[in-house]
MARGUVO-803751 format. One line per field, with one value per residue (C-alpha): residue number from 0; chain; x, y, z; residue in three letters. Coordinates in Angstrom, 1 decimal, decimal comma. Example, Ala and Ser with C-alpha at 12.3 -4.5 7.8 and 13.67 -1.06 7.14 Angstrom:
2
kelo	0/1
torvex	A/A
c1	12,3/13,7
c2	-4,5/-1,1
c3	7,8/7,1
lumza	ALA/SER
END
This chain:
303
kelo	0/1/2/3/4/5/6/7/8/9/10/11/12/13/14/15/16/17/18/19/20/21/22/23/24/25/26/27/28/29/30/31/32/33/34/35/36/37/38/39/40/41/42/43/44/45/46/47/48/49/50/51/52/53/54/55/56/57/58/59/60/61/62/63/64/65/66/67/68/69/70/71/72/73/74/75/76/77/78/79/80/81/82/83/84/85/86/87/88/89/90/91/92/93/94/95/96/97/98/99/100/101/102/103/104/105/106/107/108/109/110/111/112/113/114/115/116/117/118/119/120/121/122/123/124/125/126/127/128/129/130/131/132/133/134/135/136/137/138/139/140/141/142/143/144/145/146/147/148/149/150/151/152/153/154/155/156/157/158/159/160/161/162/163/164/165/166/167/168/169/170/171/172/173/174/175/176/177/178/179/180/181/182/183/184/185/186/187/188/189/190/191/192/193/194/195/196/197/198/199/200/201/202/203/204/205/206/207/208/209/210/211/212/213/214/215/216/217/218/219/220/221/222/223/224/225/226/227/228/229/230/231/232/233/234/235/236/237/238/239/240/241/242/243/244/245/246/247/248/249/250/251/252/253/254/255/256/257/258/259/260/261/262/263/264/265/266/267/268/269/270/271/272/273/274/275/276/277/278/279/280/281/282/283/284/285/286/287/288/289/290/291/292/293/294/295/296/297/298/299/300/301/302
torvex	A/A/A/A/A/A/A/A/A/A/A/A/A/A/A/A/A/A/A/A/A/A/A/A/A/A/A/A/A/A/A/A/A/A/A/A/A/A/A/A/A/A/A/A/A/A/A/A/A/A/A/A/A/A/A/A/A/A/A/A/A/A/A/A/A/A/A/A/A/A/A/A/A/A/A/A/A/A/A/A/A/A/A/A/A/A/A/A/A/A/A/A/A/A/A/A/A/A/A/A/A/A/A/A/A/A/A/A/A/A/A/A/A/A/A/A/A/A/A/A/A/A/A/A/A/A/A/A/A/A/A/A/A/A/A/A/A/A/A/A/A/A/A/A/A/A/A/A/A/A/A/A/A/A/A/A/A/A/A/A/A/A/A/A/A/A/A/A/A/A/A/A/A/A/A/A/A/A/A/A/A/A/A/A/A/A/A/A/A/A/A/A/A/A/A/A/A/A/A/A/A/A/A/A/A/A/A/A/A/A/A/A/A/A/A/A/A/A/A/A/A/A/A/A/A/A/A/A/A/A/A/A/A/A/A/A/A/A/A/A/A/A/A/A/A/A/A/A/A/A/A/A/A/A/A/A/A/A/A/A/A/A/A/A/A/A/A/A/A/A/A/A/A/A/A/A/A/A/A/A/A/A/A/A/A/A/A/A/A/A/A/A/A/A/A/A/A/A/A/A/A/A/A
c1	0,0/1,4/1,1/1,7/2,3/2,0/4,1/6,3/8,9/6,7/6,1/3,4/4,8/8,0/6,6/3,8/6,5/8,3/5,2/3,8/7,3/7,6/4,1/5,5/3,7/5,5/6,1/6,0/6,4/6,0/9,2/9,6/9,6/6,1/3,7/0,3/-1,6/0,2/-2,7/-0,5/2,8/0,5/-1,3/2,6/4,3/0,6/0,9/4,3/3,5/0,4/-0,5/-3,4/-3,9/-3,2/-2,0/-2,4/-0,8/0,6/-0,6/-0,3/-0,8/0,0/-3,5/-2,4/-0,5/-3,3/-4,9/-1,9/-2,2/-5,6/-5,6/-2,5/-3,9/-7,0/-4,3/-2,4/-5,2/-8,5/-7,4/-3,9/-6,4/-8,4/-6,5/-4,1/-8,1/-8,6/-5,1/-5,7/-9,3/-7,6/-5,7/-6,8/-7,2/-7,9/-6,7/-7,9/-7,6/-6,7/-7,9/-6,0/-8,0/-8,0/-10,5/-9,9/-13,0/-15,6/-14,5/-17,2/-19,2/-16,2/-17,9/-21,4/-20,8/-19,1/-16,1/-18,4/-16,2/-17,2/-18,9/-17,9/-22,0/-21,3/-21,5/-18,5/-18,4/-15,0/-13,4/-10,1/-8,7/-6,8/-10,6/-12,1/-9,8/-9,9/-13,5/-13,5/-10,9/-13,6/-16,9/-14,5/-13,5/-17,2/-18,6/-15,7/-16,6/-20,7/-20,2/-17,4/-17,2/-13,6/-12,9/-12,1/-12,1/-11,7/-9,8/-9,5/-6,9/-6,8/-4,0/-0,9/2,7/6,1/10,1/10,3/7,6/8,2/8,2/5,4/3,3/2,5/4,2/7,3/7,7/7,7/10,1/12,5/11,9/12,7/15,7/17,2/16,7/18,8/21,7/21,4/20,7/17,8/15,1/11,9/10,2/7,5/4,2/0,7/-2,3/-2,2/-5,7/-6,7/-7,3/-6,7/-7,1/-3,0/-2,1/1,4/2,2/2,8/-0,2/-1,8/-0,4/-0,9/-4,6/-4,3/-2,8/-5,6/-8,2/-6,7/-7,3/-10,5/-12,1/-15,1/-15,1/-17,1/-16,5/-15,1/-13,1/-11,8/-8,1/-8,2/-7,6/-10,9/-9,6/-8,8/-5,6/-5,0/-1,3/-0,7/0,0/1,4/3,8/4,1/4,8/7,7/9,3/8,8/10,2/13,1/13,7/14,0/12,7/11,9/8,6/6,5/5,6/3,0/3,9/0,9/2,6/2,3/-1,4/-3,6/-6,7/-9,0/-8,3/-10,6/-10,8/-11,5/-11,2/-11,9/-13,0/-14,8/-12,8/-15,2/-16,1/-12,6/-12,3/-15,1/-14,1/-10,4/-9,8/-7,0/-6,0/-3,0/-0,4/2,2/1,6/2,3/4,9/7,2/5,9/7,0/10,1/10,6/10,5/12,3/15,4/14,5/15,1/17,8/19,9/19,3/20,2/23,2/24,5/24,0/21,1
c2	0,0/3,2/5,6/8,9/10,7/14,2/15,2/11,9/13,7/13,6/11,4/9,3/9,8/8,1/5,1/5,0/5,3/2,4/0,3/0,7/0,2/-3,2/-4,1/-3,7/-0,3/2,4/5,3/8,8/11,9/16,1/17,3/19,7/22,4/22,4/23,9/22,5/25,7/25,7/24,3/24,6/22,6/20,2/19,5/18,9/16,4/14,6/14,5/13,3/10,5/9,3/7,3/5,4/6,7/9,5/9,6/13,2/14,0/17,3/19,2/21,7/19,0/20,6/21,1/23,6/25,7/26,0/28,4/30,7/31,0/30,0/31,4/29,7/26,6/26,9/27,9/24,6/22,4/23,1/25,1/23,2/19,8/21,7/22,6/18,9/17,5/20,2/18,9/15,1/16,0/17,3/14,2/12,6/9,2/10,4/8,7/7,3/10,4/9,2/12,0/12,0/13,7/13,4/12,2/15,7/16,3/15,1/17,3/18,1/14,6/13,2/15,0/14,0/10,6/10,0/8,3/6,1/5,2/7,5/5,6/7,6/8,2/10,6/14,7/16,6/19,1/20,6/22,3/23,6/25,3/22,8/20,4/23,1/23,0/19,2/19,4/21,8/20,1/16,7/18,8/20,1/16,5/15,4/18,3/17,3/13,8/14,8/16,8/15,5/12,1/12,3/9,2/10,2/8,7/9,9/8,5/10,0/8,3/8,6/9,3/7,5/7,1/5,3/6,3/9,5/11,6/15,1/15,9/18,5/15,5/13,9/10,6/11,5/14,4/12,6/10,0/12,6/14,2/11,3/10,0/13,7/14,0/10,0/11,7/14,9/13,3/15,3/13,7/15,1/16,3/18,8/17,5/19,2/17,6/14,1/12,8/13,4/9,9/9,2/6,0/5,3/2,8/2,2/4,2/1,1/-0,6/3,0/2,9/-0,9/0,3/3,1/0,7/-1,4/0,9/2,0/-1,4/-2,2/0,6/2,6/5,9/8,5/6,6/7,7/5,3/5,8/4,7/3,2/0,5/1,1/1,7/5,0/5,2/7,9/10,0/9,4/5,6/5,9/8,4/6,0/3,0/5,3/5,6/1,5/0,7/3,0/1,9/4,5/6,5/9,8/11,8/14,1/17,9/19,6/22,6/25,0/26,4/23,2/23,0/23,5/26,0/23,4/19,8/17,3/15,0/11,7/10,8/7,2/5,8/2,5/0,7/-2,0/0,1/-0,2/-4,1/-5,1/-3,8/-5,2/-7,1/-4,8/-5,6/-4,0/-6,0/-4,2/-3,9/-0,5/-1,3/-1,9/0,8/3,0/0,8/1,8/5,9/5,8/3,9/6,9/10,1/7,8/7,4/11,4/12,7/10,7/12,0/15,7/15,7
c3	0,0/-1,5/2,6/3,0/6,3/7,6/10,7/10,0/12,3/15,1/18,6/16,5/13,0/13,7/15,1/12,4/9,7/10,9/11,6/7,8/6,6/8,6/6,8/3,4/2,7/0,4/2,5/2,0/4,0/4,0/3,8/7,2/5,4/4,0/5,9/6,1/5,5/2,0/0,1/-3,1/-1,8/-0,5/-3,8/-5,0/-2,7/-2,9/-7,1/-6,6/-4,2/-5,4/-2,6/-1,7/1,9/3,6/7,6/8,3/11,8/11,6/14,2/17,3/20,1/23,4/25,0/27,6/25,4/23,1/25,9/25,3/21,4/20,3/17,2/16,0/16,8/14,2/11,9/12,1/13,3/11,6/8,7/7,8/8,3/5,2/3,0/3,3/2,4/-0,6/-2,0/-1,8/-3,2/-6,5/-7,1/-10,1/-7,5/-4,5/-1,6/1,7/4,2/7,6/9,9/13,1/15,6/19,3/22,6/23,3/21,1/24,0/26,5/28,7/28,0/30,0/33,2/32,1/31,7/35,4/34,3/32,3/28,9/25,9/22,7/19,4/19,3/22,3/22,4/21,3/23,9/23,5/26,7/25,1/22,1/21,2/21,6/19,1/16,5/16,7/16,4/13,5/11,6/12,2/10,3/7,4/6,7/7,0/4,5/2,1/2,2/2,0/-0,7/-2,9/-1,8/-0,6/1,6/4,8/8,1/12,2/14,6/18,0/20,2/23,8/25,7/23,7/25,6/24,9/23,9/22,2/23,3/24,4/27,8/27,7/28,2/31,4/31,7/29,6/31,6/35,2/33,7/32,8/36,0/37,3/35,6/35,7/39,9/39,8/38,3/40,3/43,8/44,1/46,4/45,4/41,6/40,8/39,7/38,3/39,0/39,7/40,5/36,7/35,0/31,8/29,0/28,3/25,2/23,9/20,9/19,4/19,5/19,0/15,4/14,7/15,2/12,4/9,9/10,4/9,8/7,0/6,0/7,4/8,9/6,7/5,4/6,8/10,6/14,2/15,3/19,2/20,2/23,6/25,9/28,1/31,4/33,0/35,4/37,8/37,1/40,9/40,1/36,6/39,0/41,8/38,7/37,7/41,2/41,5/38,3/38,8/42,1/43,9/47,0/44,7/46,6/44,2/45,4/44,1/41,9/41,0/37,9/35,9/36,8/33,6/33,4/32,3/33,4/32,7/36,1/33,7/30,1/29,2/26,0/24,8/21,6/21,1/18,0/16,6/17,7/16,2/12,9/12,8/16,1/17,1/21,0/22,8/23,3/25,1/28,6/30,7/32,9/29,8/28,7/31,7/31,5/27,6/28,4/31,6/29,6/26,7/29,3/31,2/27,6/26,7/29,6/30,3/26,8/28,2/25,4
lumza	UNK/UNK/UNK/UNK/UNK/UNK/UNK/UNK/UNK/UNK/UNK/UNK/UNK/UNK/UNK/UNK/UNK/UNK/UNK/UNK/UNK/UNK/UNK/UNK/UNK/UNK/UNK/UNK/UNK/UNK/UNK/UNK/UNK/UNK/UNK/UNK/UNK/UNK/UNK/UNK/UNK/UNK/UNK/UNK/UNK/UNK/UNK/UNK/UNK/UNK/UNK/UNK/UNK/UNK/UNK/UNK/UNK/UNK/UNK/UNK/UNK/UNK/UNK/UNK/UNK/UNK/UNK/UNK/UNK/UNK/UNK/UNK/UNK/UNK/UNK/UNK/UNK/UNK/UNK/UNK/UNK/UNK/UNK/UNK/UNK/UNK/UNK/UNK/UNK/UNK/UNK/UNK/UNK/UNK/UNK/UNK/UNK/UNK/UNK/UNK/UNK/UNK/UNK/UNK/UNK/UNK/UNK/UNK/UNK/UNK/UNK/UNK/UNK/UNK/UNK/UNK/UNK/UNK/UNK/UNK/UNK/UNK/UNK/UNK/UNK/UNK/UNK/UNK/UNK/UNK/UNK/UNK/UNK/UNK/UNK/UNK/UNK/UNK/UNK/UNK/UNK/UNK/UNK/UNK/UNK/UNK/UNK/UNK/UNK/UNK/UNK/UNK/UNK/UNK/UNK/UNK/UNK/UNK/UNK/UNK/UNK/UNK/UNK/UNK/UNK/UNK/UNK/UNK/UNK/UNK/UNK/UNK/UNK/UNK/UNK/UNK/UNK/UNK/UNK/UNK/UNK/UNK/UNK/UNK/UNK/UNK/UNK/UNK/UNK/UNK/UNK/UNK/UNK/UNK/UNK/UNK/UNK/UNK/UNK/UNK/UNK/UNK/UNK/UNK/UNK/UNK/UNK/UNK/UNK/UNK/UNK/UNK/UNK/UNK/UNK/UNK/UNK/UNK/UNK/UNK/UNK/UNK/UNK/UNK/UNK/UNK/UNK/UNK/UNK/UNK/UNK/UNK/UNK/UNK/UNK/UNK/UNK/UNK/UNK/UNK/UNK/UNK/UNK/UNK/UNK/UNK/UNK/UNK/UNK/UNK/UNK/UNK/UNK/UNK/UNK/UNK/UNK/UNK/UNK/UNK/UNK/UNK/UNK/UNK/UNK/UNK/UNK/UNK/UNK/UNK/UNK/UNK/UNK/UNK/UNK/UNK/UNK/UNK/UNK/UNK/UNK/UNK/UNK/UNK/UNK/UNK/UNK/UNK/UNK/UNK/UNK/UNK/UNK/UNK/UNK/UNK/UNK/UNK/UNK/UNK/UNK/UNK/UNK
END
């Protein structure tokens, strides 16, 4: 299958590009330097490529920044998602388009629900700007598949972790903190808030699940990206200090509290099992085990 990715340099586009590849998919990429609000360059790397489906993950993907620079955000998100759709529309075959959205988009339903784990037939009810650009981006893919009959498809993962994410996100930020205070001697790191719980998968399994949708999965569908079970940050925190061995104690620190902070956020993937039979496979403390090793390599390289 001839694949193409957006924001292949990315946590997510790494991994996916090295999970299609190890299918036997031909893989192609945006070059860095093409920005996704360039309808035009878009339309020319997609002529070139020809490919069959299109991945698109470029994005703006920090939720609590997106309260600092809203506007940006709908720049890159909802109209970059746009105008990446308007290109692979021109193509004289147009392709599968992969729409990688986020759980972020139910927001609010979270708190309605009770903790209950969302359906993809739930409420949108976005609570951040990073939620409302996710959502946008969603309705232009739907009007361009309503009205010109471009295959598209949604996927919203949950909360994905492993090696190589940045440490503006929860768990690979506590494992660096972690790994960082082992070299310093320091006996304590600064955490936000840690009774929030949230629906972790592997980033590998997260991406197996794309590639089979892709496959299987039917245009004009959500699909959620989950493993069904909310865990609170206190433990993955606590998993951390256990699997590092070490007698590291946590202090709150109020500047890394977010504005908006959704207490649960837990998903139902029976949706996306039923149409491809995807299960995780990798469980978390390898997972925690995986990212520690990641922060405990970088920083012992001064990197």
């Amino acid at each position: 299958m001839r694949a193409f990715i957006t924001g292949v340099s990315g946590f997510v586009g790494k991994w996916l590009s090295a999970h299609l590849a190890g299918c036997g998919d031909e893989v192609f990429s945006i070059d860095e330097s093409v920005d996704v609000r360039n309808e035009g360059a878009l339309r020319e790397v997609l002529t070139q490529a020809a490919p069959e489906v299109v991945y698109h993950l470029a994005a703006l993907t920090h939720v609590g920044r997106s309260f600092e620079d809203p506007i940006t955000y709908l720049e890159v998100n909802t109209l970059g998602t746009y105008k990446l759709l308007e290109a692979a529309r021109s193509l004289a075959d147009p392709p599968k388009v992969i729409l990688i959205s986020s759980a972020e988009v139910y927001g609010l339903t979270c708190q309605k629900k009770g903790g209950e784990p969302i359906t993809e037939q739930d409420p949108l009810l976005p609570a951040t700007p990073y939620a409302f650009s996710k959502v946008a981006a969603e309705y232009g893919a739907m009007q361009q598949m309503y009205a010109y009959g471009l295959p598209v498809m949604l996927l919203r993962p949950f909360n994905h972790i492993g090696p190589g994410q940045g440490e503006a996100f929860v768990v690979s930020a506590l494992a660096k903190r972690i790994a960082a205070a082992e070299l310093s001697g320091e006996k304590s790191i600064p955490v936000g808030n840690l009774s929030a719980m949230r629906d972790f998968t592997d980033v590998r399994d997260v991406v197996s699940a794309y590639r089979m949708l892709a496959v299987a999965g039917k245009a004009g569908e959500a699909y959620n990206i989950c493993s069904g079970k909310a865990v609170a940050i206190s433990e993955i925190a606590q998993d951390l200090i256990r699997i590092a061995d070490s007698d590291i104690e946590l202090r709150q620190d109020e500047s890394l509290l977010r504005p908006v902070d959704l207490p649960v956020l837990c998903g139902s993937s029976a949706k996306l099992r039923e149409a491809t039979s995807w299960e995780p496979v990798i469980g978390r403390d390898r997972t925690l085990s995986d990212v520690l090793a990641h922060w405990r390599e970088r920083l012992s390289q001064g990197l």
